[in-house]
N, C-alpha and C positions, 0 to 999 in steps of 0.2 A: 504494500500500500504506500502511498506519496505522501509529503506532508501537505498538511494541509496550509491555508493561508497564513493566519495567525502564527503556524509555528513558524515559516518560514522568515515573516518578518522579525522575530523576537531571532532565529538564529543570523540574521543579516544584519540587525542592530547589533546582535552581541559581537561578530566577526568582523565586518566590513567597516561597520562606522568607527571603530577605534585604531584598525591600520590606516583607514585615510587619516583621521586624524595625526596621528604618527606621519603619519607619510608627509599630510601638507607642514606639519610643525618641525618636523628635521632639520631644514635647512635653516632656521631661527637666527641671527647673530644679533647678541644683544648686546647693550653699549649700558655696562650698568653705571647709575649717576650723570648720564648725559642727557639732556635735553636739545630738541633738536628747533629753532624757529625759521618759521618762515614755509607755504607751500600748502598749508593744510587748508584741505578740502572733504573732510567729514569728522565728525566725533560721535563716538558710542562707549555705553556701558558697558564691560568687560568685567568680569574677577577676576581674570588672570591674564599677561601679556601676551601668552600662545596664542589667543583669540585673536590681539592686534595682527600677530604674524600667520595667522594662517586669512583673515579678511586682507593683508594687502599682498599675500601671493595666489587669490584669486582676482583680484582686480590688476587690469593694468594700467592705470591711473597712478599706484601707488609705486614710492620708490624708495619707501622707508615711514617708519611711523614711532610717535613716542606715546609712552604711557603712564599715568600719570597714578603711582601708588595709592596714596592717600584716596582720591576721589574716584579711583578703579573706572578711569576713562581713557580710551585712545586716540589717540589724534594720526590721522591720515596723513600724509605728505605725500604730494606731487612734486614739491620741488623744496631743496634747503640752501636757506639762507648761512646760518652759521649754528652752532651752536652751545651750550655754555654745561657747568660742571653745576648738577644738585639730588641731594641724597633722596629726593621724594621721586625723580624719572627714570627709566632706565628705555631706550631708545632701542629701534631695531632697525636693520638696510634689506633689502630683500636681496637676493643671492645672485647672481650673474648665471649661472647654470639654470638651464630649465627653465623660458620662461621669464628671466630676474632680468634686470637692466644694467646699461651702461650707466654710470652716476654724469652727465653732463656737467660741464661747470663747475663740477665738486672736488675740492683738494680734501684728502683724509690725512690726518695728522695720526703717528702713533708711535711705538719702539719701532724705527725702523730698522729694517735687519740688515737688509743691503740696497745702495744705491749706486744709480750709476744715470750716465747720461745715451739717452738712444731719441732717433728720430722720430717716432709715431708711437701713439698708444697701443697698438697691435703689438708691437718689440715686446713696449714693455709689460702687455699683460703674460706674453710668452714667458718673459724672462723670470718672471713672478709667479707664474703655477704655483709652485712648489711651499711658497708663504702662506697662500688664500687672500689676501688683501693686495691690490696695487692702486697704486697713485700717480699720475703723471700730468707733468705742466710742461707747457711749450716754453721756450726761449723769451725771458725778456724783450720788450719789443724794440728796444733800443740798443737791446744785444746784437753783438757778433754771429754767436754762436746761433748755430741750427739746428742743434740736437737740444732738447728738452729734459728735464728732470724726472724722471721711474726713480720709482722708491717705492720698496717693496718691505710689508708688515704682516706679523701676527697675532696684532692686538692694534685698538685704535682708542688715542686721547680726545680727538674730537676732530670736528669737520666745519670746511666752510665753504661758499661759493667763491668760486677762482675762473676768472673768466677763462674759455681754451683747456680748463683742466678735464681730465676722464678718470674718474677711478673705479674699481667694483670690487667685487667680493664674491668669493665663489667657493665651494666647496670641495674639498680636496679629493682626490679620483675618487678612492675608496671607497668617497661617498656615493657615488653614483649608480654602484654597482647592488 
């Protein structure tokens, strides 16, 4: 005999809804103590930050979003302005794999591991795999030089709008798999 409806659904809650979940919240990279301004374009109640991160790697609007402990609401980002150190937010970027965005505009600051100077942000996301985090700005414009700044991290201090800059964040192979 088959199952019937009822069961079927209560075994598809119990299995499916908790690997998507898992699945969409994997890729998570949170930024504890940062707040992010500038770009927001929705806010909701949340108890927990996963919720922020799995609503902005189903939208593609979103390119990172912060959350605000205390009042357990999320704030959407389309685009960031800069942003600043406080113990009640912890921030998240959405992932460059799968789906996740290039950061336009955006310099990420953090430990950085290694840097070097290369001509296009393609180099230096290459050259960076291996961190998860890159960062790259073009040449001074009053500069000589033509090769731009890659700098490549595996933790981030904070972020700001940097005109010409690319940075992203992505999940190391392993994860993929």
């Amino acid at each position: 005999m088959g199952i019937d409806f009822l069961a079927q659904t209560v075994l598809l809650s119990a299995v499916v809804l908790p690997v998507l979940t898992a699945a969409l919240s994997s890729n998570c990279f949170y930024l504890p103590n940062i707040a992010l301004n500038g770009g927001t374009y929705d806010e909701f109640q949340a108890t927990e930050i996963k919720y922020c991160c799995m609503a902005c790697a189903r939208d593609s609007c979103c390119i990172a979003y912060s959350y605000d402990k205390l009042r357990n609401r999320c704030f959407m980002k389309a685009a960031i302005s800069d942003s600043y150190k406080t113990s009640t937010m912890t921030s998240g970027l959405k992932a460059n794999s799968h789906a996740g965005s290039m950061l336009k505009n955006i310099r990420i600051y953090g430990g950085t591991a290694s840097a070097v100077k290369l001509p296009n942000s393609d180099d230096c996301l290459q050259f960076c795999t291996a961190y998860g985090i890159f960062s790259w700005s073009p040449p001074r414009e009053n500069s000589e030089e033509t090769d731009g700044e890659c700098s490549c991290m595996s933790r981030i201090s904070s972020i700001e709008y940097s005109f010409g800059s690319k940075s992203a964040i992505f999940p190391p192979v392993s994860n993929l798999n």
